[in-house]
N, C-alpha and C positions, 0 to 999 in steps of 0.2 A: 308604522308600528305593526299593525297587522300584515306585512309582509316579511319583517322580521320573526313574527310568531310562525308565521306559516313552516317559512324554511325553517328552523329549529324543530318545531313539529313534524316538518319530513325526516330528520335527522333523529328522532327519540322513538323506542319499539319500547312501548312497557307489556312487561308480559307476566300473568300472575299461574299461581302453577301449586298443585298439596305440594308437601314434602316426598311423596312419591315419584314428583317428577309430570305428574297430571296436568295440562294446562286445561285452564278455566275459564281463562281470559289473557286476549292478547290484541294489541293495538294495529298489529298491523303496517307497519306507517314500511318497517324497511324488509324483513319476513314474511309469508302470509304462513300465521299457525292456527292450525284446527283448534278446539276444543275437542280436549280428548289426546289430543298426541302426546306422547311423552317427551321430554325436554330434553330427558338423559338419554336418550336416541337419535336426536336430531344432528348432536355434536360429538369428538372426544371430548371439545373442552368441557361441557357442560357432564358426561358422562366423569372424568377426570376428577370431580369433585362431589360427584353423586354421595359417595357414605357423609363427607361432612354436612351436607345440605339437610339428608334423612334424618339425622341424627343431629343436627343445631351443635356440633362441633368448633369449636372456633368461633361463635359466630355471634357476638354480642350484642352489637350494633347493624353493620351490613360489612360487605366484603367489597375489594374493586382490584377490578382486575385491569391497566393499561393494556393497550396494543395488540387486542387478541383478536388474530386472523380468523373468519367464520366465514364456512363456506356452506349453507344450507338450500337445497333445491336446486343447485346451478350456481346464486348468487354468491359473488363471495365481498366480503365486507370488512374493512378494519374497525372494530369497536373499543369503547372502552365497557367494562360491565361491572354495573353495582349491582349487588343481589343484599337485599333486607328478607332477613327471617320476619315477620309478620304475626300475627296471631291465627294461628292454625294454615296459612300460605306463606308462599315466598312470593317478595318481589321483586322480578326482575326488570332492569333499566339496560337497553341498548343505546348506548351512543355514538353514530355514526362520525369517525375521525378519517375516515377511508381518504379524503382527498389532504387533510393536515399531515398525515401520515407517509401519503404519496411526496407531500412537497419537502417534508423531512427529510425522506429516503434521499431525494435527489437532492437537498443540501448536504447531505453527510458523503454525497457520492461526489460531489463537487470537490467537497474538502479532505475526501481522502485522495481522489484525486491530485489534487495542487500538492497536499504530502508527499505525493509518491513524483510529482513532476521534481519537486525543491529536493528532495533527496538521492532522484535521481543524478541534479543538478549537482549539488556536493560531491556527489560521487566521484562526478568527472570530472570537476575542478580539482579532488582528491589524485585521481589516477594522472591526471597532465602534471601537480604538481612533484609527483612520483617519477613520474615520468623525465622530468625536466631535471630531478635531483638526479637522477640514474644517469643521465646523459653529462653532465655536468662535471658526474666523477669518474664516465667512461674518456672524456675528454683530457680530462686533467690526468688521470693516470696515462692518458696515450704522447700527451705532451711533454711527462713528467718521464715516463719510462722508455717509451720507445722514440720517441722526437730530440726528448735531449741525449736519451744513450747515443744514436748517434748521430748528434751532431760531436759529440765528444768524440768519439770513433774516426768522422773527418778530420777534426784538432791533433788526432793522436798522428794522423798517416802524413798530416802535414808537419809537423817536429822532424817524423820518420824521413823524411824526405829534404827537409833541411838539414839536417849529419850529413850528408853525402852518401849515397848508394848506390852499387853498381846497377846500371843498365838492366841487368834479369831482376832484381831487386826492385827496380824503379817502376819496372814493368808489374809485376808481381802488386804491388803497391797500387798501382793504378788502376787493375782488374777489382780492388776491395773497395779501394774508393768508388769505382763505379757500380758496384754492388751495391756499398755503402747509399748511395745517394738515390738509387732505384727503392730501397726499401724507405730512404728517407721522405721520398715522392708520395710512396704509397700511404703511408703514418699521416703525413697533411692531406693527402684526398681521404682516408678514413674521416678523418677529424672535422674538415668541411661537411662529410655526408651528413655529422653529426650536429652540423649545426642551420637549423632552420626554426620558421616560426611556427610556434602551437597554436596561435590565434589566428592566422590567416587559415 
């Protein structure tokens, strides 16, 4: 038990101070402040709220502030800060959150992280299956428009060729056909280049 109080004792700076901002009294424990310094100097943050403090604005009960960064003398500290209006001071409460704060940070940096890993992830699953649709109907248009035009185009030279034809004709015919069949070549090696795996 008494080492429980200890460490929490290290972790709380009570610091009492007029409403000018004058400290009076201070603990010490995470700070070292004079008596005599002014409080609205030490910090923005504490300067930042100087008129409402002077003037008991807002201020009913006590105020708290989460997660305020202070960097005073060198040190810098994650606090949380209650301040009590008081009768004729203020009372201020530092409590040292600097390392809950730190293990936050690095879970939230963990889990933005993984967000940005998993969305990265979809993305690409996105673009392959994009990808795969695109190829899919670059195939089937090539099978559809170029592969069967001509194979119909061989069907046609072969009727042509059955009527009977003279010799320069036959010839003539045979030059189309082997044209024919050269672009036919080339339609099915497109069409293979087009087809591979996305997962390997």
């Amino acid at each position: 038990m008494n080492s429980e109080n200890t460490f929490f004792t290290k972790k709380i700076q009570e610091i009492h101070t007029k409403p000018s901002g004058e400290i009076t009294h201070s603990s010490n424990t995470i700070f070292t402040l004079g008596n005599g310094e002014n409080i609205y100097q030490l910090h923005p943050f504490f300067e930042s709220i100087q008129n409402e403090l002077q003037n008991g604005i807002g201020i009913q009960n006590s105020l708290a502030f989460p997660c305020v960064q202070l960097e005073i003398q060198g040190k810098e500290v994650v606090c949380d800060i209650t301040i009590k209006m008081e009768r004729g001071f203020l009372a201020i409460l530092l409590f040292d959150y600097s390392q809950h704060y730190e293990h936050l940070h690095e879970a939230a940096q963990v889990k933005k992280s993984a967000l940005l890993n998993e969305q990265e992830h979809e993305l690409r699953i996105k673009h392959l299956e994009e990808k795969r649709a695109y190829l899919d109907f670059m195939r089937a248009r090539i099978d559809r428009k170029m592969i069967g035009e001509l194979e119909t185009i061989v069907t046609k030279i072969k009727e042509l060729n059955s009527l009977g034809v003279s010799p320069e004709q036959a010839n003539i015919l045979h030059k189309i056909k082997e044209s024919v069949g050269n672009f036919h070549l080339r339609a099915i090696q497109i069409r293979e280049e087009l087809d591979f795996d996305f997962d390997a």
